[in-house]
N, C-alpha and C positions, 0 to 999 in steps of 0.2 A: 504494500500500500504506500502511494507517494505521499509526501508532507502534505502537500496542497490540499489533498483530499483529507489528510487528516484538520489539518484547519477546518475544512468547511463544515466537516464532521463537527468538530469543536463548537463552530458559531451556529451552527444549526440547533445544536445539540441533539440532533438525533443523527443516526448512520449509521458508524460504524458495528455498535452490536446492539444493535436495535435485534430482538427475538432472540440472542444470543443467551446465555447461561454461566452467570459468574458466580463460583462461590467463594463468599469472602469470613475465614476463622475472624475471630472476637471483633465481629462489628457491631458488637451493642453499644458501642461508644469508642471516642475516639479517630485515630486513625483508619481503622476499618470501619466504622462507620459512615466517615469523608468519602471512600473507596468504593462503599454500596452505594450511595446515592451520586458518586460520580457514573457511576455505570449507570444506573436505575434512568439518570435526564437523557443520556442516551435510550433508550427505552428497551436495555436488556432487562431477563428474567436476573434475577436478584437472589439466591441463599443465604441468608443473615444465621449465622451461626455463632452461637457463644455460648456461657453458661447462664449466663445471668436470664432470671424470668420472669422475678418478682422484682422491684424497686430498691433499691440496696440503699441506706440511707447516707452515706458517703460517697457513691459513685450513682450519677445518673446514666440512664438510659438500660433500655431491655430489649431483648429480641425483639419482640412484639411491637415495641414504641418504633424502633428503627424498620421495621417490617412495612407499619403506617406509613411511615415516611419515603421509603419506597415510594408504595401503592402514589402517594400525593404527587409525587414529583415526576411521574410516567412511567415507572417501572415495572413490573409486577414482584410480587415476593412469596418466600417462604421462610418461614420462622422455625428451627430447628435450635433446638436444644444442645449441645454439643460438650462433653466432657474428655477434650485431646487425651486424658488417661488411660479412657475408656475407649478398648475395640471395638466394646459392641456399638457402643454411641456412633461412632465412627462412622461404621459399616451399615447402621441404620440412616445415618443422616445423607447418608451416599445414596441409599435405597430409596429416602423420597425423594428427593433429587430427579433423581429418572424417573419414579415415576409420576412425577407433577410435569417434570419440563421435559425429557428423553434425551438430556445429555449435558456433558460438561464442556467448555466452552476456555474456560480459564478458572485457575486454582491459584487463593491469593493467601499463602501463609503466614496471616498478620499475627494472632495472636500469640503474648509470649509471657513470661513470667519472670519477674523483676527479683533480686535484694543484692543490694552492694556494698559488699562487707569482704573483709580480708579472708582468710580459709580459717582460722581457729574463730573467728566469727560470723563464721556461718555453717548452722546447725544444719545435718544430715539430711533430715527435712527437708530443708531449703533446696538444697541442693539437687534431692530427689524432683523435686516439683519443678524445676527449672530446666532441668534433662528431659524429667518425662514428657512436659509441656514443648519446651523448645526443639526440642533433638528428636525424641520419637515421637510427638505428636506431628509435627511437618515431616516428618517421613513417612509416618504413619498413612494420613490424609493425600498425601502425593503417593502412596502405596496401591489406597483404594482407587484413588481418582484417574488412576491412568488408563483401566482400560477402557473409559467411557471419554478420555480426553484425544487417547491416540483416533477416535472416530470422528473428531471435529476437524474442519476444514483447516483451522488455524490456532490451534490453540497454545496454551503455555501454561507454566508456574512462575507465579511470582513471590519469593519469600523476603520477608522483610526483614534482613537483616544485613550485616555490614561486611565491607573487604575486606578479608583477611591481611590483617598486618602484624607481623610480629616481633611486637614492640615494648620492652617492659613497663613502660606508661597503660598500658593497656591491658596487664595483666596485674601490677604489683595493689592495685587496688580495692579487684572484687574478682577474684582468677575463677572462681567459680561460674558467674555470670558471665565473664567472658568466655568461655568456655563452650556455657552452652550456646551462646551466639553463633559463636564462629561454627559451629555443631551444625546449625541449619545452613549458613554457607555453604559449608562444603558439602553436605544433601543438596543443594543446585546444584554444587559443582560436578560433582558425580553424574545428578543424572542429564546432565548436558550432555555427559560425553554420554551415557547409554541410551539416551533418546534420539540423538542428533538427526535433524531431518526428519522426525514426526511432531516433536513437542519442544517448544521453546522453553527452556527453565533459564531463569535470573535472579538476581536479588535486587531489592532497593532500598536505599539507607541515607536520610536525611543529612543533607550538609549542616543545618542549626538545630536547634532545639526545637521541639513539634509541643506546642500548648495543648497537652490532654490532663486528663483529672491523674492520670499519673504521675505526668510533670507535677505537677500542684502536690502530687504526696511528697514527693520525694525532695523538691526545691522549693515550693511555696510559693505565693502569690509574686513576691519581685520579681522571679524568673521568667514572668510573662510578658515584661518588656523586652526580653531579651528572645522570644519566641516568633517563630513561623506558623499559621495555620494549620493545619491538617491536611487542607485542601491541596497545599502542595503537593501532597504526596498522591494526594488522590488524583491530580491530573498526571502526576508520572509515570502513575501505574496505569494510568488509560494511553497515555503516549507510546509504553513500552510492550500491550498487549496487542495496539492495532499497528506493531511493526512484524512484519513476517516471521512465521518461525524458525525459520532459519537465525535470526537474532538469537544465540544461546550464549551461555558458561560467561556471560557480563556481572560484573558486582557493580551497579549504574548508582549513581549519587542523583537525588532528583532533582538539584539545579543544573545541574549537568545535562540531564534529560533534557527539560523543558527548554534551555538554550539551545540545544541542537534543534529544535522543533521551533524558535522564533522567536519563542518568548524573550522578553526585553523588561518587562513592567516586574519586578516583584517586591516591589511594596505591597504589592496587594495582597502578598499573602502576608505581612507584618501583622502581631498581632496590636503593634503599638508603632505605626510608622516611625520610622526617621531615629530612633534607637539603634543602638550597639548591639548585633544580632549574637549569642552566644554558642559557641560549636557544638556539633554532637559528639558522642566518644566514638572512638574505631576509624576515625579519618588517614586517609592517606595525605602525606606530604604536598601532593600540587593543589588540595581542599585547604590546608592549614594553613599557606602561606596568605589565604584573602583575611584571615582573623589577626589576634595582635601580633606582630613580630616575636613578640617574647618566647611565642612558641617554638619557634624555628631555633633560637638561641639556647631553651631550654631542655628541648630534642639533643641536641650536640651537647650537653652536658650532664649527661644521665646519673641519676643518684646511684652512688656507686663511685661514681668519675672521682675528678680531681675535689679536695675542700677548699674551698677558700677560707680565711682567715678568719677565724670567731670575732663576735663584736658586741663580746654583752654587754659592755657597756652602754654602748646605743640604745638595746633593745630594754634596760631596764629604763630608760631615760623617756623611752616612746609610754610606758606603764606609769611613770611617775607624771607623767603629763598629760594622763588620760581624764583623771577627775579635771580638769582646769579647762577642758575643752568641752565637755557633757555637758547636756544640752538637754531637759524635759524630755521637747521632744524625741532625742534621738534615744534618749532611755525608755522612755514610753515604746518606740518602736518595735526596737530590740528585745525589750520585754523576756529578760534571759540570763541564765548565768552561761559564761562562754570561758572556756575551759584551753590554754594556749599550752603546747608543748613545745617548747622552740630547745633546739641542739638541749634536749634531754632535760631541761629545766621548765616548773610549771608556773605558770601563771594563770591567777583565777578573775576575771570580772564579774559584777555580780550588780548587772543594768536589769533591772524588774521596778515596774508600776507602783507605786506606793510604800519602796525600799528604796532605802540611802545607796546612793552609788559608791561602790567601793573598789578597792583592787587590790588583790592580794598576791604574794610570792610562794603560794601553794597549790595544790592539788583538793580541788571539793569534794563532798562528798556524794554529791550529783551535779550534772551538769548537760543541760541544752544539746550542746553540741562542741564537739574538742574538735583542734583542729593542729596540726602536728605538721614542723617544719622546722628547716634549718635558720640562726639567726640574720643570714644573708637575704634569703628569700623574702622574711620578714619583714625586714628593712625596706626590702625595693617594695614589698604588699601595700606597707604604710605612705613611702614615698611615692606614691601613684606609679612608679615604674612597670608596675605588672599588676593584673587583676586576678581576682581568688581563681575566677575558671581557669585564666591561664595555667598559672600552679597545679590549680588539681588538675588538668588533663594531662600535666607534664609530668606528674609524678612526685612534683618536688612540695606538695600541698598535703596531706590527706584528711580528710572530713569524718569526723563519726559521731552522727545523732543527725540535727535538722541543718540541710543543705541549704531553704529558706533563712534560716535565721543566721547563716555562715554567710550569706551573700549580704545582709547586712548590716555587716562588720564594715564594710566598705564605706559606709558611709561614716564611723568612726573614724576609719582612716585615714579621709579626706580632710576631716577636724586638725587632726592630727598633724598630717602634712604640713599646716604651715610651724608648726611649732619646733622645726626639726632644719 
């Protein structure tokens, strides 16, 4: 299919898989939801799959509610219950499938299972759940789904997940979750080469951060200035479906996508235009260099590497001058004890709403969220030189408790800044 036709498709919104058959894992919200209803204005059949059935009172949206929304927007759907652990679920959710619509079209393996925590901090459980969901439920589902995929005139798998890079930034922080990520890449990669010339398989994997109720658990609300849409994704999974199948074994970034297809405009997918957009993890080198430089300098200097020179003096000087710069406001925000482990020495702040702001040269006895780093790094965090994301994605940061309320620290920092 040429670009042109795929535009008109686009502005039309209808064509390319109008009558077609998409099913999309955990589009009860989120990302895969963007994905159903990007197909659905297209006016293909739709498979909303996920667990969720009833209303979860922390996360919205339900098969059902995403099902409607199909049906609204020109699609048609079906609403299937789906538990990736489960075979049978599986293998039943396959079986209405065929028999509402008679076949599968494209298989889009979004849903996946989150915690990011070192490996003695992440319990067995976890572990299990993130294997079983990530690794063998998108192989699982691309198991069932092939022999009714190799009968479509064009079909593909799309798994949402990122290119393999291997990089101790990318593992020294949650090697478990990494893990099972890369887990489903390489199930595309596999089956590109054992399909090749009947089924396209690919991955896709966001260059910034994607705004879902995920994001929000895990970062908190500041991080959505720093976010993209969802929709991105969803138009890049529509771009990279109505390309031939012969298009295989790619790990596609979906700005990258959308630019090869014309796109020019993407504020529009900003969740807060004209902000500093913040990276997603697992990026390749030629995606990292459009973020802050620090990255690229931080990369070439891996923990581990050379030390530079301790400087505790600075760093208790940045602590003694943090009462003098507090601000209502900025404690009210924070609303947090924050917990610093710099080159092995603790520092405790203890900014909460209706407590005296104080700062101590210990270790508390609970704490918000710790955040652990050399005195060097420190320094440049405070002196605006480099931002928290940068750090944490470089390895030379790491975060444990609320990744929200670690992002703002920065604004203490800024305080800070000029006092130094």
């Amino acid at each position: 299919m040429d670009r042109q036709y795929l535009r008109n498709a686009k502005m039309l919104n209808k064509g390319a898989f109008a009558g077609k058959t998409v099913f999309v894992t955990g589009s009860s919200r989120g990302i895969g939801k963007a994905i159903a209803l990007k197909f659905a204005k297209d006016g293909a059949n739709v498979v909303v799959a996920a667990k969720t059935v009833e209303p979860h009172p922390k996360l919205e949206g339900t098969i059902h509610a995403t099902a409607e929304e199909v049906e609204r927007v020109g699609g048609k759907s079906l609403a299937v219950q789906l538990d990736l652990r489960d075979e049978e679920t599986v293998k039943t959710a396959i079986d209405k499938t065929i028999e509402k619509f008679g076949g599968i079209d494209l298989l889009v393996n979004n849903a996946s299972a989150i915690f990011l925590a070192t490996t003695e901090e992440t319990p067995m459980k976890r572990f299990d759940l993130m294997n079983s969901i990530n690794v063998r439920g998108t192989f699982m589902m691309s198991r069932y789904a092939l022999p009714h995929l190799r009968k479509a005139s064009n079909p593909h798998i799309i798994n949402l997940s990122p290119p393999v890079e291997f990089k101790p930034q990318w593992f020294s922080p949650h090697t478990a979750y990494t893990m099972s990520k890369y887990g489903m890449t390489l199930s595309a990669y596999g089956l590109a080469a054992e399909l090749k010339g009947s089924v396209g398989v690919n991955t896709l994997w966001p260059k910034t951060a994607i705004w879902t109720a995920a994001m929000n658990m895990l970062a908190g609300q500041e991080s959505r200035k720093g976010s993209r849409k969802p929709t991105i994704m969803a138009d890049a999974a529509y771009a990279i479906a109505c390309r031939d199948k012969s298009i295989t074994g790619n790990f596609f970034i979906d700005e990258e996508v959308l630019r090869d297809e014309g796109v020019k405009d993407f504020e529009q997918y900003a969740e807060q235009p004209g902000n500093v957009l913040l990276p997603d993890f697992f990026l390749p080198d030629r995606v990292l260099k459009d973020f802050d430089p620090e990255l690229m300098s931080s990369f070439a200097n891996k923990i581990g590497g050379t030390k530079q020179p301790s400087d505790g003096g600075s760093v208790s000087a940045v602590f003694v001058s943090a009462s003098t710069v507090m601000t209502d406001d900025v404690k009210d925000d924070i609303n947090a004890t924050l917990h610093f482990v710099i080159s092995d020495k603790d520092w405790t702040i203890v900014s909460k709403r209706g407590e005296a702001f104080r700062v101590e040269s210990a270790k508390p006895e609970k704490a918000d969220v710790t955040m652990i780093t050399d005195d060097v790094t420190f320094m440049k965090l405070v002196k605006g030189e480099t931002k928290s994301t940068s750090a944490f994605m470089s390895g030379k940061l790491k975060i444990k408790g609320s990744m929200g309320i670690a992002l703002k620290v920065e604004k203490l920092f800024t305080k800070l800044k000029a006092k130094l």
